[in-house]
C-alpha positions in Angstrom: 71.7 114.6 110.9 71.8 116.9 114.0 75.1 118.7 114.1 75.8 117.3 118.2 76.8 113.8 116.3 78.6 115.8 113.4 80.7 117.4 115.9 81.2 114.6 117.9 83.4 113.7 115.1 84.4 117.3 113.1 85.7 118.6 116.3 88.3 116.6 116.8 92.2 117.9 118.1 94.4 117.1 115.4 98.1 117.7 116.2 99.7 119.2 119.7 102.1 121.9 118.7 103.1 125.6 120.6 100.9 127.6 120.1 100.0 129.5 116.8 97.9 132.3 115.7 94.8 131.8 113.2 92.6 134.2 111.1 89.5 133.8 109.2 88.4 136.2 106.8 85.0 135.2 105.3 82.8 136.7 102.9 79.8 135.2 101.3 77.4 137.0 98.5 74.0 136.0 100.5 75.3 137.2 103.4 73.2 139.8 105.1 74.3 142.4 107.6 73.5 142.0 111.1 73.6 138.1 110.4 75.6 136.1 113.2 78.3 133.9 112.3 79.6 131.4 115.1 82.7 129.7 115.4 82.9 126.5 117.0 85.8 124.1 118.2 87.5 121.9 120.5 90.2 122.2 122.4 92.0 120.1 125.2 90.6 122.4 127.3 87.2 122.4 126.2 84.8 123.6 123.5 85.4 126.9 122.4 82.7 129.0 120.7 82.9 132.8 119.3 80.9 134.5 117.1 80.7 137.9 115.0 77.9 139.9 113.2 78.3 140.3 109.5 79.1 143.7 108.2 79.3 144.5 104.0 79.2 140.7 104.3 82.3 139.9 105.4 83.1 138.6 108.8 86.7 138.0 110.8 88.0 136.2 113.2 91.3 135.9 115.1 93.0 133.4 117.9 95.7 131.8 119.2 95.5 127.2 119.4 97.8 124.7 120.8 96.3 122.1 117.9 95.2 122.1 114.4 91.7 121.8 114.4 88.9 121.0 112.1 86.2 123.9 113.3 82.4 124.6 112.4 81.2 127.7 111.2 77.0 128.6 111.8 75.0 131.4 110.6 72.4 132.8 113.2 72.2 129.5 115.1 74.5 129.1 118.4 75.7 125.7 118.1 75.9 125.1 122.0 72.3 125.3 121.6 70.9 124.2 118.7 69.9 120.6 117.8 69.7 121.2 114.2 71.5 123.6 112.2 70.8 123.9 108.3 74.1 126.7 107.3 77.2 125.9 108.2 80.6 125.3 106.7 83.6 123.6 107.9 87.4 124.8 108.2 90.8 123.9 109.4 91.9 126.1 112.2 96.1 126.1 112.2 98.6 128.7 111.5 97.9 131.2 108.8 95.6 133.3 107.4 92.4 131.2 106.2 90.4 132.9 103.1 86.3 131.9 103.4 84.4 132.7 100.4 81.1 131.3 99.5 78.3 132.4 96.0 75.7 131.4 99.2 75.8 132.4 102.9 78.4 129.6 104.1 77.2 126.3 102.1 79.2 125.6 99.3 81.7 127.8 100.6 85.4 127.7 99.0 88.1 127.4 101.6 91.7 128.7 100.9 95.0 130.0 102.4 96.5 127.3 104.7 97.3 123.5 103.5 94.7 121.5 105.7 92.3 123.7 104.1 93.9 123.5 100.6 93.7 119.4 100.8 90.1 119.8 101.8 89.3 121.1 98.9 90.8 118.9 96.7 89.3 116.0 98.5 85.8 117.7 98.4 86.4 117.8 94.7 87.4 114.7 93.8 84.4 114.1 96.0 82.1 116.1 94.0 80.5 113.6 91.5 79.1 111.5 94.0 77.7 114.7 96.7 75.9 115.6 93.4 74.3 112.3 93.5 73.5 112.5 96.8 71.6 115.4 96.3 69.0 113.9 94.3 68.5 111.3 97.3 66.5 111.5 100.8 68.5 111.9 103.7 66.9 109.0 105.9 68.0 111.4 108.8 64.9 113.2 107.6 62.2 111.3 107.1 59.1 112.6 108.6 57.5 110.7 111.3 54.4 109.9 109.1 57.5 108.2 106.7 58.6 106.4 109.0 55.5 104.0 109.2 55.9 103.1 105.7 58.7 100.5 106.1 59.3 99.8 102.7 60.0 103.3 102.1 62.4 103.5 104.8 64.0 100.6 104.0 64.8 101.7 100.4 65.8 105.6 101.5 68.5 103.4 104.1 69.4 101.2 101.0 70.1 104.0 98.5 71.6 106.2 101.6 73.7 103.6 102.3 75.1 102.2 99.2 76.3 105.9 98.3 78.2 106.8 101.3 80.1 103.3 100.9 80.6 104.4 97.1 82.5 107.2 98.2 84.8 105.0 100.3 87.7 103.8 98.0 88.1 107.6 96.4 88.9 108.9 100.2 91.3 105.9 100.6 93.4 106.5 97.8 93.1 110.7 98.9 94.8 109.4 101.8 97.4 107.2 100.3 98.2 110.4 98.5 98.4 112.3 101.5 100.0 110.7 103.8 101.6 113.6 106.0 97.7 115.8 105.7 95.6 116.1 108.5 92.7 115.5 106.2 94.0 112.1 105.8 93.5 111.3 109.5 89.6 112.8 109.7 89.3 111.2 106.7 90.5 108.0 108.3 88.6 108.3 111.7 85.2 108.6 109.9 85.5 105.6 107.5 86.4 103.2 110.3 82.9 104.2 112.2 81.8 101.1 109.7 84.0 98.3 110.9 84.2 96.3 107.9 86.3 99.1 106.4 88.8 98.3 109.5 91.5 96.1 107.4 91.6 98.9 104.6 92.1 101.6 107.9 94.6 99.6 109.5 96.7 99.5 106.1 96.2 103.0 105.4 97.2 104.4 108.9 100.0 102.9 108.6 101.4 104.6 105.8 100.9 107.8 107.9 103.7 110.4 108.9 104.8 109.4 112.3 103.9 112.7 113.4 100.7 112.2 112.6 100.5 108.4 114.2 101.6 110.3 117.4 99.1 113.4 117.1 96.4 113.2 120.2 94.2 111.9 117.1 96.3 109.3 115.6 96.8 107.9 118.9 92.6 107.9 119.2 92.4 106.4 115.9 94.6 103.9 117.0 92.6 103.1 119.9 89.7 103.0 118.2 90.7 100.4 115.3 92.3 97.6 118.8 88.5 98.3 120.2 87.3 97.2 116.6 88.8 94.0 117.1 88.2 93.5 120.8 85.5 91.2 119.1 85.6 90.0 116.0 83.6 87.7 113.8 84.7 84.2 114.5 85.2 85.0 118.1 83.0 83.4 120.6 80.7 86.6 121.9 81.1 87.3 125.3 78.6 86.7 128.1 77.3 89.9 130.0 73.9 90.5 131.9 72.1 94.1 132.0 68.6 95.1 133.5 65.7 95.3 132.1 63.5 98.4 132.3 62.5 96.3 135.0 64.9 95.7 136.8 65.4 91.5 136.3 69.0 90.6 135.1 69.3 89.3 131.3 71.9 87.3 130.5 73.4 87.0 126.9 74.0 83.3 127.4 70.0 83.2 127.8 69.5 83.2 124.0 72.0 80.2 123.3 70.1 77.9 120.9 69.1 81.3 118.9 70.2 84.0 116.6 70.4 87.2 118.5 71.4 90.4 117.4 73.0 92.5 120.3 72.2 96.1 119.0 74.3 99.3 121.2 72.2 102.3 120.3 70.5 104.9 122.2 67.6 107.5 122.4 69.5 110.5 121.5 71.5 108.9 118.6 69.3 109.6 115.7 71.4 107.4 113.3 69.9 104.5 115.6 66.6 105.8 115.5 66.4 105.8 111.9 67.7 102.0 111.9 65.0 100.9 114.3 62.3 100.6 111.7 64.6 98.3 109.3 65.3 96.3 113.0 61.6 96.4 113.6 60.9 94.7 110.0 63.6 91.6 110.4 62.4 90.9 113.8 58.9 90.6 112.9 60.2 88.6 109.5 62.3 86.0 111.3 61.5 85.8 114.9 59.8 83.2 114.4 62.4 81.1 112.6 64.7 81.0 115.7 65.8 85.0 115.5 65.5 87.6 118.3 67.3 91.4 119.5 68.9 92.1 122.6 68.7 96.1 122.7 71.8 97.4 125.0 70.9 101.3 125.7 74.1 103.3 126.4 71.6 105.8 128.0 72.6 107.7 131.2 70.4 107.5 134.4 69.2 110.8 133.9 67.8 109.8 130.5 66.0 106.6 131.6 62.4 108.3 130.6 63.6 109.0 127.3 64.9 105.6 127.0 61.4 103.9 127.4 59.7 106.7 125.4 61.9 105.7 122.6 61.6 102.3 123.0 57.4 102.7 122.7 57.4 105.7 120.3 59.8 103.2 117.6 57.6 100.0 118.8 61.0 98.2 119.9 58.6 95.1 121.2 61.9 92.9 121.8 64.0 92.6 125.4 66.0 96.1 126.3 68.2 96.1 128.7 70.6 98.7 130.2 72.6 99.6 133.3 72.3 103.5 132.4 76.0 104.2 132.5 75.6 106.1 129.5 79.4 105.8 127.5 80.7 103.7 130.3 78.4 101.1 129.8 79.6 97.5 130.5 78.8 95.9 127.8 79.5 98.1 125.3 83.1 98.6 127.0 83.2 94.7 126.9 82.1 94.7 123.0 84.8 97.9 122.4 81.8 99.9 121.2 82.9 103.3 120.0 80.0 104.6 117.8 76.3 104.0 117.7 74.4 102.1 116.0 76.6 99.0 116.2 75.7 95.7 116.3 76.8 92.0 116.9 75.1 89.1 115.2 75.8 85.8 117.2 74.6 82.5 116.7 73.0 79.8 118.6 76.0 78.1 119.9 77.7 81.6 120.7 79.9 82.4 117.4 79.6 86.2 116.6 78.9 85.6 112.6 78.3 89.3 111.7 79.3 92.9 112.8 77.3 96.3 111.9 75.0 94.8 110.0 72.8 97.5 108.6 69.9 98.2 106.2 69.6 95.2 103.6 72.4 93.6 104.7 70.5 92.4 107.8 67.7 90.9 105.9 70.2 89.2 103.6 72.3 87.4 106.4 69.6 86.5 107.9 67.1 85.0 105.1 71.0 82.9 104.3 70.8 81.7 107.7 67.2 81.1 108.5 65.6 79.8 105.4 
């Protein structure tokens, strides 16, 4: 997974207070001196990034925030330029001094000293049966490209990938019905509900929160986030909307009344929906000839129109794409309350949306109960 979608989430300003003073002081045995460590994080301001070279492999840092944050820590890659970064650790910035200690360079580092970072670590433990697992499988973020033509292959990778992430779901809920005043409860939170079927068990669990953190900038996003979820829901009738084509000729959604369509927000950079467009590629050639078709809805910007139809041929996306290249303020993904990609609708020939975020096998199975 490259790190600018792990940040997009791990970044995130958790509670608004005056300001406070933070220090790191991290050691790790592998470390070498001379190596650069870089410390990442956002602010309402901005993104802030600092970095230090290692000496007797130890490194320190010091600053004043507004916010707890949840900050990333790289060795000799600059996150603001780096796609792909292979060492790094996470940490709570907030009051206190923070104790960094890892038997490696930063991965698998022990983080101690302040109580975000304290809860961490006991969620990463309870956690740790099932990361072991995950070890032993293939991230499908990594396939090679020669991989990806084998479609079974994929296909099973996404399976396995997918069924252990959702195994880890119901040990983080009750972490957070434990912990309801933790700030780790509310990351912990924001990241589940990026699947929408987990958005009833979300709902219930945010709202066992401290008020303090329901009123945090990121409560209140969370909040936002889970009324968007059910801006449409299944049951609903699905909304009509009509984007260009590469083309430039209007589609209409209400032009695929009499089939099954999939409405699919994804993008080019968005390499979770890259590695989902092999499993779409396989149902659409399966069933689209038993009354089943995509509608692709690209939440690229202007600027990234070439690498739109580059991933579009490189992925062999041979159903209808359309776009109006507002990037994040697309219309239709406003008018669906899209707030992470891959996400899709299934709707069905008279205009009910029957499925949400169907991914993987669960795709295949809703349609072969639909179509044969």
């Amino acid at each position: 997974m490259t790190v600018r979608i792990i940040l997009a989430f791990f970044l995130f300003p958790l509670f608004c207070s005056s300001q406070s003073t933070f220090s790191i002081q991290g050691s790790g045995l592998k470390l070498i001196d001379g190596d650069k460590i870089f410390l990442q994080y956002k602010t309402d301001e901005g993104v802030v990034n600092d970095s230090i070279v290692v000496a007797n492999k130890t490194f320190y840092f010091k600053g004043k925030i507004k916010n707890t944050v949840r900050a990333g820590v790289y060795r000799n890659q600059n996150p603001k330029y780096s796609d792909e970064i292979y060492d790094y650790s996470f940490v709570y910035l907030e009051q206190g001094d923070i104790r960094f200690a890892s038997k490696d360079t930063l991965l698998n580092s022990v983080v101690t000293g302040t109580q975000s970072n304290v809860d961490n670590s006991e969620l990463k433990a309870l956690l740790k049966p099932f990361l072991d697992k995950g070890k032993l499988l293939t991230d499908p973020y990594k396939i090679t490209s020669s991989e990806m033509n084998d479609t079974a292959f994929v296909t099973k990778v996404k399976t396995q990938w997918y069924d252990y992430i959702n195994s880890m779901i119901p040990l983080k809920l009750s972490f957070v019905k434990a912990h309801p005043s933790s700030f780790v409860s509310l990351l912990t939170l924001s990241e589940i509900i990026k699947d929408s079927k987990w958005l009833p068990e979300v709902e219930s669990s945010y709202a066992k929160l401290s008020p303090k953190l329901q009123s945090s900038s990121t409560g209140k996003l969370l909040m936002k986030n889970m009324q968007l979820g059910k801006k449409v829901s299944v049951g609903m009738a699905a909304k009509d909307f009509a984007q260009p084509d590469p083309d430039g000729k209007i589609i209409n959604l209400s032009d695929f009344k009499g089939k099954y369509v999939l409405v699919d927000f994804w993008a080019s950079w968005c390499g979770p929906c890259r590695a989902e467009n092999p499993n779409l590629l396989l149902a659409y050639n399966k069933f689209s000839n038993k009354g089943f078709t995509i509608l692709s809805v690209s939440i690229d910007a202007r600027k990234d129109k070439a690498a739109w139809l580059k991933a579009v041929k490189d992925d062999g996306m041979s159903w209808l794409q359309v776009s109006d290249l507002r990037g994040s303020k697309n219309t239709a993904s406003q008018l669906y309350g899209v707030t992470v990609i891959p996400s899709n609708f299934l709707i069905s020939p008279d205009g009910i949306v029957v499925a949400k975020d169907l991914k993987r096998n669960e795709l295949h199975a809703k349609l072969a109960s639909l179509l044969n």
